[in-house]
C-alpha positions as CSV (number, residue, x, y, z in Angstrom):
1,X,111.3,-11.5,-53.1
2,X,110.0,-14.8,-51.8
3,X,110.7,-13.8,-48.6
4,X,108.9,-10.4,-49.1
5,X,106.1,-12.3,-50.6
6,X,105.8,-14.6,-46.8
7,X,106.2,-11.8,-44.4
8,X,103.0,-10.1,-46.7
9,X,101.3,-13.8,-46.6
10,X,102.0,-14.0,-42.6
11,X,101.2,-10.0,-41.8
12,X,98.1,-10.7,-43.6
13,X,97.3,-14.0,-41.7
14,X,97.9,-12.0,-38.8
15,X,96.2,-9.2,-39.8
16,X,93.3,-11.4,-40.7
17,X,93.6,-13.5,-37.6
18,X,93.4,-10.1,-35.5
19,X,90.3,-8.9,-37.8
20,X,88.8,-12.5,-37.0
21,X,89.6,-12.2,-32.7
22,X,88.3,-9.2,-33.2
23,X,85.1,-9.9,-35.3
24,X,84.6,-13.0,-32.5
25,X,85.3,-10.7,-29.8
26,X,82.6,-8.1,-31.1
27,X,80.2,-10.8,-31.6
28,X,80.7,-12.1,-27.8
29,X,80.4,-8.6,-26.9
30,X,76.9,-8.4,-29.0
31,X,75.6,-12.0,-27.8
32,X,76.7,-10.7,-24.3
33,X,74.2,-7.5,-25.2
34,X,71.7,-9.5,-26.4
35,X,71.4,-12.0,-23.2
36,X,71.5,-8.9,-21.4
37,X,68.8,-7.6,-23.0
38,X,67.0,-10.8,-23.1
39,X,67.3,-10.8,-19.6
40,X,65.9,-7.4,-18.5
41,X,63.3,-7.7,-21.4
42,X,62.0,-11.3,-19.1
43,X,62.7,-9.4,-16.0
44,X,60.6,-6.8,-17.4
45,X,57.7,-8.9,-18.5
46,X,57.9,-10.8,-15.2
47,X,57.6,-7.3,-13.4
48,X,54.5,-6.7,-16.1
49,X,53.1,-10.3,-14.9
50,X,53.7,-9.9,-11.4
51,X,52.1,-6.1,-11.6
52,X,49.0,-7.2,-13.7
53,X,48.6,-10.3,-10.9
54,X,48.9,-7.7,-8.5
55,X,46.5,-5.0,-10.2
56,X,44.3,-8.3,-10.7
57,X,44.0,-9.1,-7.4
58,X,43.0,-5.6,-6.6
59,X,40.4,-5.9,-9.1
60,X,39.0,-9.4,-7.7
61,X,39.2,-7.6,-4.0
62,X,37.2,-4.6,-5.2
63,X,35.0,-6.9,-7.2
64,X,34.5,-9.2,-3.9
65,X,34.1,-5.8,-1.7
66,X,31.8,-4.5,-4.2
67,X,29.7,-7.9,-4.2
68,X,29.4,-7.6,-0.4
69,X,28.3,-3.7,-0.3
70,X,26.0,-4.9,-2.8
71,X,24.7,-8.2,-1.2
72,X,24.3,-6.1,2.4
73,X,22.3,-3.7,0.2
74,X,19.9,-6.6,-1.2
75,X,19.6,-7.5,2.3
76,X,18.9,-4.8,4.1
77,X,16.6,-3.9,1.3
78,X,15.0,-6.9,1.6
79,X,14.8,-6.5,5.6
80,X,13.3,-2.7,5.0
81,X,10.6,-4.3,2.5
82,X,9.8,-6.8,4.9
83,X,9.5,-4.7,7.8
84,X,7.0,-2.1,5.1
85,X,5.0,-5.2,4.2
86,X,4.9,-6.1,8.4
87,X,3.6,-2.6,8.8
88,X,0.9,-2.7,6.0
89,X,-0.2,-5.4,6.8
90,X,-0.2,-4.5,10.9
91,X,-2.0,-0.8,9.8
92,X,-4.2,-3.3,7.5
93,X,-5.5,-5.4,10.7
94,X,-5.8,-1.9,12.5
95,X,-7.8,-0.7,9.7
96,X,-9.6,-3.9,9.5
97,X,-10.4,-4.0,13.3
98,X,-11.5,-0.3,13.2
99,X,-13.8,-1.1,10.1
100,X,-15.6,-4.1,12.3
101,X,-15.7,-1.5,15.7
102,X,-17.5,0.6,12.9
103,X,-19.9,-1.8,11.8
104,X,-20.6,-3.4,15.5
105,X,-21.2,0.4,16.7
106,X,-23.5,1.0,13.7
107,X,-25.1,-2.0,14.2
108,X,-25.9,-1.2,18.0
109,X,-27.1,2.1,16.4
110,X,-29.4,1.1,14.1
111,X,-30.7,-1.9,16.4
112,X,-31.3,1.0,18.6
113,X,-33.2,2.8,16.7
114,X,-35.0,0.2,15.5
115,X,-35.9,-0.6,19.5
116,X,-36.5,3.2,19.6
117,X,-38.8,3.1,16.8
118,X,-40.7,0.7,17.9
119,X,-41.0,2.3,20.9
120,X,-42.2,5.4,19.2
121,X,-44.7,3.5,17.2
122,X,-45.9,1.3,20.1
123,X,-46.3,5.4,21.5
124,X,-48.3,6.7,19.0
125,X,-50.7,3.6,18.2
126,X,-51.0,3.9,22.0
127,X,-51.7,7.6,21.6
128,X,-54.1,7.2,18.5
129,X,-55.8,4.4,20.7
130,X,-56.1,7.0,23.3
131,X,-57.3,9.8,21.3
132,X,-59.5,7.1,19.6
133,X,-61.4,6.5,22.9
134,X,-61.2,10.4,23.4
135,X,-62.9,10.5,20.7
136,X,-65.3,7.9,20.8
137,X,-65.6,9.2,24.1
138,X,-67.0,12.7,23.1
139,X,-69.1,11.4,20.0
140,X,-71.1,9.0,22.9
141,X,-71.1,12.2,25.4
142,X,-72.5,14.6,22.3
143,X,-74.9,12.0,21.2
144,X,-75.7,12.2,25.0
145,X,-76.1,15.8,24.8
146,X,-77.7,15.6,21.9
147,X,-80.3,13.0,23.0
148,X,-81.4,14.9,26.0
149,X,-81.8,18.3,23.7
150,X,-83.9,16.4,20.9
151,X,-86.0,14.2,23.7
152,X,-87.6,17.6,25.0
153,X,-87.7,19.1,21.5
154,X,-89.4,16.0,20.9
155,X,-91.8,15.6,23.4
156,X,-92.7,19.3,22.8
157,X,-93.4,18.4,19.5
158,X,-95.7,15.0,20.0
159,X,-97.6,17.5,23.2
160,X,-98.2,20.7,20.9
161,X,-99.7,19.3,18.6
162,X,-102.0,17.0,20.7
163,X,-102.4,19.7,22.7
164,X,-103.5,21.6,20.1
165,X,-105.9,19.0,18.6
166,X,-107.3,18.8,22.4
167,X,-107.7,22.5,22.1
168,X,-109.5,22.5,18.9
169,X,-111.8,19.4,19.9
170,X,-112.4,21.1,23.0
171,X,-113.7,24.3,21.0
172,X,-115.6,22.3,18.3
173,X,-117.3,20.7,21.6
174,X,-117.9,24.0,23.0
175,X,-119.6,25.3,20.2
């Protein structure tokens, strides 16, 4: 009985000694697992990393490209504005210079018909002299006229009537 009683005792040992090998075993097996999946898990995130770095730099590239199309925009918008303001401000001094032709042309034109009207003036004070004299001319030559048609009239007048008085004195006497 005693010895059925150790051969249970030393099965069970062994029994429990295989349960524990294989308990250890099991647990290798899962630690084994678990580093594994530890592993791929940080070779995973250092793919991530590396990706993100990568799609990063991408970003940072188009960013930088994106600056440069945007500066050589400024630029040449800033080159096209200048080269509008040079060309008002060229049509300005055209416009300018046109304006002062203008003025020097109108102000030959109205000198020269100031010159012309005094011309025209110095004309007809020239003319009204003229005609004045014409005139005065005319009224000397009629009073002229005139003197040598009254003088006879009268003379006629002053002889009638002495004539007349001679007539009468001569008749008195007669009679």
């Amino acid at each position: 009985m005693s010895h059925t009683i150790l051969t249970i005792v030393i099965m069970s040992h062994a029994i429990l000694t295989i349960v524990i090998m294989a308990y250890t075993i099991l647990t290798i097996i899962i630690m084994s697992h678990t580093i594994l999946t530890i592993v791929i898990m940080s070779y995973t995130i250092l793919t991530i990393v590396i990706m993100s770095h990568a799609i990063l730099t991408i970003v940072i590239m188009a960013y930088t490209i994106l600056t440069i199309i945007i500066m050589s925009h400024t630029i040449l918008t800033i080159v096209i504005m200048s080269y509008t303001i040079l060309t008002i401000v060229i049509m300005s001094h055209t416009i300018l210079t046109i304006v002062i032709m203008s003025y020097t042309i109108l102000t030959i034109v109205i000198k020269s018909h100031t010159i012309l009207t005094i011309v025209i003036m110095s004309h007809t004070i020239l003319t009204i002299v003229i005609m004045s004299h014409t005139i005065l001319t005319i009224v000397i030559k009629s009073h002229t006229i005139l003197t040598i048609v009254i003088m006879p009239h009268t003379i006629l007048t002053i002889i009638i009537p002495t004539l007349s008085c001679s007539i009468i004195v001569f008749a008195i006497g007669l009679s």
